[in-house]
Structure formats: C-alpha cells, structure tokens
FISE-144385 format. One line per 3 residues: number of its first residue (from 1); their letters; for each residue x, y, z of C-alpha. Coordinates in pm, 1 decimal. Example, Ala and Ser with C-alpha at 12.3 -4.5 7.8 and 13.67 -1.06 7.14 Angstrom:
! FISE-144385
1 = as = 1230.0,-450.0,780.0 ~ 1367.0,-106.0,714.0
***
This chain:
! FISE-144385
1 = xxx = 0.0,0.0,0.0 ~ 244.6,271.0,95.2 ~ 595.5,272.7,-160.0
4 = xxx = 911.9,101.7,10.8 ~ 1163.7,403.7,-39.3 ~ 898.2,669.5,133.2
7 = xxx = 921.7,701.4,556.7 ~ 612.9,832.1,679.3 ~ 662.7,1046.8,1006.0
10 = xxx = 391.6,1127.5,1155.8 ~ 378.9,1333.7,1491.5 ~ 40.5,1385.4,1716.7
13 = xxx = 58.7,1709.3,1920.0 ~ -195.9,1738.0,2224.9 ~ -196.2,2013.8,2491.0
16 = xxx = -275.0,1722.2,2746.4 ~ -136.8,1306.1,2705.1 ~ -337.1,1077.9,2989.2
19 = xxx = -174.7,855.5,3240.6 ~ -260.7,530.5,3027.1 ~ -72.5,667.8,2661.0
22 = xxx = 222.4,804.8,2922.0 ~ 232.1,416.3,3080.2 ~ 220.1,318.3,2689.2
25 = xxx = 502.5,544.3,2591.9 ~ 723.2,399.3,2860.5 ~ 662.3,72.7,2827.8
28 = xxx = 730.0,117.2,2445.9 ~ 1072.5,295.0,2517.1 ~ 1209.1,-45.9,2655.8
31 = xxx = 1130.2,-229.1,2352.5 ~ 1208.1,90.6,2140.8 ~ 1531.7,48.3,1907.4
34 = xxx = 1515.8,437.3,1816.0 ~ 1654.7,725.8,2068.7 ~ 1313.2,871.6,1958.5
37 = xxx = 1124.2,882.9,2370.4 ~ 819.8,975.8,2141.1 ~ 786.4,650.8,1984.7
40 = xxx = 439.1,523.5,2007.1 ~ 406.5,273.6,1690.1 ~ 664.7,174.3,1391.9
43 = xxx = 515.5,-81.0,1135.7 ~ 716.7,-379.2,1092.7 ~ 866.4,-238.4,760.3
46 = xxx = 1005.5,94.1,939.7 ~ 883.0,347.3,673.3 ~ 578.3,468.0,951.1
49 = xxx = 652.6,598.7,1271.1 ~ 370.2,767.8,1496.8 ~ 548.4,1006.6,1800.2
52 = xxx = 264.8,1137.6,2031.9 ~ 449.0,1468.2,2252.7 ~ 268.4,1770.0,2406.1
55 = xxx = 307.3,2097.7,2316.1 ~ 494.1,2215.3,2606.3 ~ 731.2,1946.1,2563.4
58 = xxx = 782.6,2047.9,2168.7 ~ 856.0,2339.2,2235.7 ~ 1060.6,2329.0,2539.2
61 = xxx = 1252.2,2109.6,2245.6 ~ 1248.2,2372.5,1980.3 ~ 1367.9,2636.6,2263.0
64 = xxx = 1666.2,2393.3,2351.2 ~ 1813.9,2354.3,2015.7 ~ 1735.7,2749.4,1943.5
67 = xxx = 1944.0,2838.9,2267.3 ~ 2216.8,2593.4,2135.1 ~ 2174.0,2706.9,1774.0
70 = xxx = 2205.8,3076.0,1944.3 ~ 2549.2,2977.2,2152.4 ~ 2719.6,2866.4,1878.5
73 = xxx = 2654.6,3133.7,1610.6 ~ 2690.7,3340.0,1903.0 ~ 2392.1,3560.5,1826.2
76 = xxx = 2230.8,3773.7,2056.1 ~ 1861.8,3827.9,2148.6 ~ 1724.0,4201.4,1958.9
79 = xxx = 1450.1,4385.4,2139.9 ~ 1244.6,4450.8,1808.3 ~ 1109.5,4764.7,1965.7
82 = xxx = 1424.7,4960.3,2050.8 ~ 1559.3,4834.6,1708.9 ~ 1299.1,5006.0,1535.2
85 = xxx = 1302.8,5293.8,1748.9 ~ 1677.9,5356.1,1647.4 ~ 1694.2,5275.1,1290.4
88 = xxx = 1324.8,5485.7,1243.0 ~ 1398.9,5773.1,1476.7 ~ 1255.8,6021.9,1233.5
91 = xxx = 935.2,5893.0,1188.7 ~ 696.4,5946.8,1515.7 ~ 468.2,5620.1,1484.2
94 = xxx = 213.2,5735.9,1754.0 ~ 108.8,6000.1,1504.5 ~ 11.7,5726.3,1198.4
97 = xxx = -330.1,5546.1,1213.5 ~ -433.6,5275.1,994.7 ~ -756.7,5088.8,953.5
100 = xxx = -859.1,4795.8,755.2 ~ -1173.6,4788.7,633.6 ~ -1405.6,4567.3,460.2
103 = xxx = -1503.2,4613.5,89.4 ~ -1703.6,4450.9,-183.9 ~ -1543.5,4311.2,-493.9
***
C-alpha cells in the first residue's frame, strides 16, 4: 500500500497526554530500538513511525536547540522595539493610524 523508499513520520501534538498513553510510551521505550522517547508505533517495515508529545514538551525542544543554535553562532537576542526605534527615529509612529476595512469586490 504505501511505496518502500517513502518514511512516513507522523507526529500527534496534544496540549494534554493521559496517564494510560504516558504508561504506553514507557513501556514502548524499553522495547524501542530508536533514541526517539516519542515513539508510540513503527510498522514492521520501518517506513511509519507515529510520536505522540505535548506541546509544552515540543517546544521546550524547539527552545533547547534554538538556545544551542544561538550559543554557537553566538547571536544575541534584539529587542524589536528599541531596534525600530533607532533605525526609524525620524518617523513618530504614535502620530500614523491605519484601519482595515471591509469592501465589496
């Protein structure tokens, strides 16, 4: 059904995992060949994995490898705000309105 050369990666993001698919992870882990602590099901021809992670932990994950991206490039943090307020000194932005309105077409 699905092609040989194709891996199929699918990840399931919920804001809350129960107790029972936590148990299910761990007891999965043991039996897991992959460093992946996501796991939850690989078919027996390894070209679908299904990961189940919250959303806190995914992006706890994305933060880590940001701050380590961050260390090594050695880049620092910009406060967008005081950047524009330097580079646009000359315009006064609490003058300017905008609106967005609504029109037929």
């Amino acid at each position: 059904m699905f092609p040989k050369n194709v891996t199929y990666k699918i990840l399931l993001v919920s804001s809350n995992i129960n107790k029972w698919i936590k148990r299910e992870l761990k007891g999965r882990q043991k039996n897991n060949k992959s460093n992946n602590p996501y796991l939850y099901f690989k078919n027996e021809d390894e070209n679908i994995e299904i990961s189940v992670i919250e959303w806190s932990v995914l992006f706890e994950n994305i933060k880590r490898k940001l701050n380590y991206l961050s260390n090594i490039l050695e880049t620092k943090d910009v406060d967008i705000e005081e950047k524009t307020k330097r580079d646009f000194a000359d315009i006064e932005f609490n003058k300017i309105k905008s609106s967005l309105k609504k029109v037929a077409v």
